[in-house]
C-alpha positions in Angstrom: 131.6 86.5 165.9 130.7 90.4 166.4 133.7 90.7 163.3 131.8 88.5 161.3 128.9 90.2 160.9 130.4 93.4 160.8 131.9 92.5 157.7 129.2 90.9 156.3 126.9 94.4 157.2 130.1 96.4 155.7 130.4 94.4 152.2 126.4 94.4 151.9 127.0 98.1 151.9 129.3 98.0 149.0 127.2 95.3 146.8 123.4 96.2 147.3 123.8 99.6 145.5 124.9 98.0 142.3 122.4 94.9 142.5 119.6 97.5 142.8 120.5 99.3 139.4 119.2 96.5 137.4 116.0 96.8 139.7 115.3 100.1 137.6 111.9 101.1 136.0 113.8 102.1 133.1 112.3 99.8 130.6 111.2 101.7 127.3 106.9 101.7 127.3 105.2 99.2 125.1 103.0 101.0 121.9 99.7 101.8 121.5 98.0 101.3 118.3 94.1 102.2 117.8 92.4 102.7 114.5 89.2 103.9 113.6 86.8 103.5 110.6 86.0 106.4 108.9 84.0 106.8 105.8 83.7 104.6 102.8 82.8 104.8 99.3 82.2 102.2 96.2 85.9 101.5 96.0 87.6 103.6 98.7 87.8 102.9 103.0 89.1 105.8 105.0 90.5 105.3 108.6 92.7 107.5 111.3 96.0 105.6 112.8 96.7 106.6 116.3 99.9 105.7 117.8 102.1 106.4 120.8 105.4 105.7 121.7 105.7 104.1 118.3 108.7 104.6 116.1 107.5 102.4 113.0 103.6 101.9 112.0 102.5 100.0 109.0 98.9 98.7 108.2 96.8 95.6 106.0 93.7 95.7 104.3 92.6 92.0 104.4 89.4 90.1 103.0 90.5 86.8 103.2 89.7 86.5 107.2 93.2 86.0 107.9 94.7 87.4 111.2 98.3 88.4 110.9 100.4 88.8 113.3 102.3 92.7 114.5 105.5 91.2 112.6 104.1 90.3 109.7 101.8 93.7 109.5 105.2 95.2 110.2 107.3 93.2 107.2 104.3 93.3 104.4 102.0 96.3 105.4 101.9 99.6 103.8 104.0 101.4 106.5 102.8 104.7 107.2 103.6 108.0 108.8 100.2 109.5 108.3 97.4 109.7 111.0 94.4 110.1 108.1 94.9 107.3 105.4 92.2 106.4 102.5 92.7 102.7 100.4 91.2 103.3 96.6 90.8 100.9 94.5 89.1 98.8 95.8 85.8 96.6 95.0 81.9 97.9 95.7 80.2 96.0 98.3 83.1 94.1 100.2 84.0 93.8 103.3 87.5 94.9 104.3 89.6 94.0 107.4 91.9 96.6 108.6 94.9 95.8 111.2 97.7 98.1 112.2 100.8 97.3 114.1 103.5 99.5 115.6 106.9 98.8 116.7 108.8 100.5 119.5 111.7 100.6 121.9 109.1 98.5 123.6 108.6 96.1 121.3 106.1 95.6 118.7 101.8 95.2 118.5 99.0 94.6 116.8 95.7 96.2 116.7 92.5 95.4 117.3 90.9 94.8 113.6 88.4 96.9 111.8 85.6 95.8 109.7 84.6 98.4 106.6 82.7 97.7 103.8 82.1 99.1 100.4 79.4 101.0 99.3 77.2 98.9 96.3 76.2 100.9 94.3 73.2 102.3 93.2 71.1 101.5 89.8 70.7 104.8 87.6 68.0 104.6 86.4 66.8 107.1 83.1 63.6 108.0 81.9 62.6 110.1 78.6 59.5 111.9 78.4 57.4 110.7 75.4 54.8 112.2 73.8 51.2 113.1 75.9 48.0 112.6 75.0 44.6 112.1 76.6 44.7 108.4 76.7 48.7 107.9 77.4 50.6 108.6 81.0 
């Protein structure tokens, strides 16, 4: 019996080492994706892209209340290796939907959206200066 066990102890010596190296925290991180709304003109929205352990990063401009998902983002967004972006072009007085995804060793995500609008813009209005007299403004 004592032989037994002494070879069972003995080749549990030998195996455990190699079933632990699959027990390994070795597993590349996840990215993070965050944007935030900067300024925004008649026909232009301006936003930052910030990104960590990311190796690809594209972004949408949506106004039709869809919600993509990180692969689709990823397969039809602008891709992007800049932190600052602006989208011209655009039309006054809309509201924009902005998402971002980033893909990884980790895998791939979505951000959380942002909501911009255009600016509308304002009337110009002219006035000329007519002739003054005592009974006129």
């Amino acid at each position: 019996m004592k032989t037994i066990n002494f070879s069972f102890l003995l080749a549990m010596l030998f195996v455990l080492p190699f079933v632990c190296v699959s027990c390994s925290d070795d597993e590349a991180p996840l990215p993070t994706i965050a944007l935030t709304a900067g300024e925004t003109t008649e026909t232009s929205i301006s936003f930052t892209i910030a990104t960590e352990n990311a190796t690809t990063c594209a972004y949408q401009v949506l106004t039709n209340g869809e919600v993509p998902t990180a692969t689709s983002v990823l397969a039809n967004g602008i891709k992007t290796t800049a932190t600052s972006v602006t989208v011209n072009n655009l039309v006054q007085n809309t509201e924009y939907t902005v998402y971002a995804a980033a893909e990884g060793d980790g895998g791939e995500v979505l951000s959380s959206p942002i909501k911009m609008k255009t600016v509308a813009s304002q009337p110009t209005v002219s006035v000329t200066a007519g002739e003054v007299t005592e009974t006129s403004i």
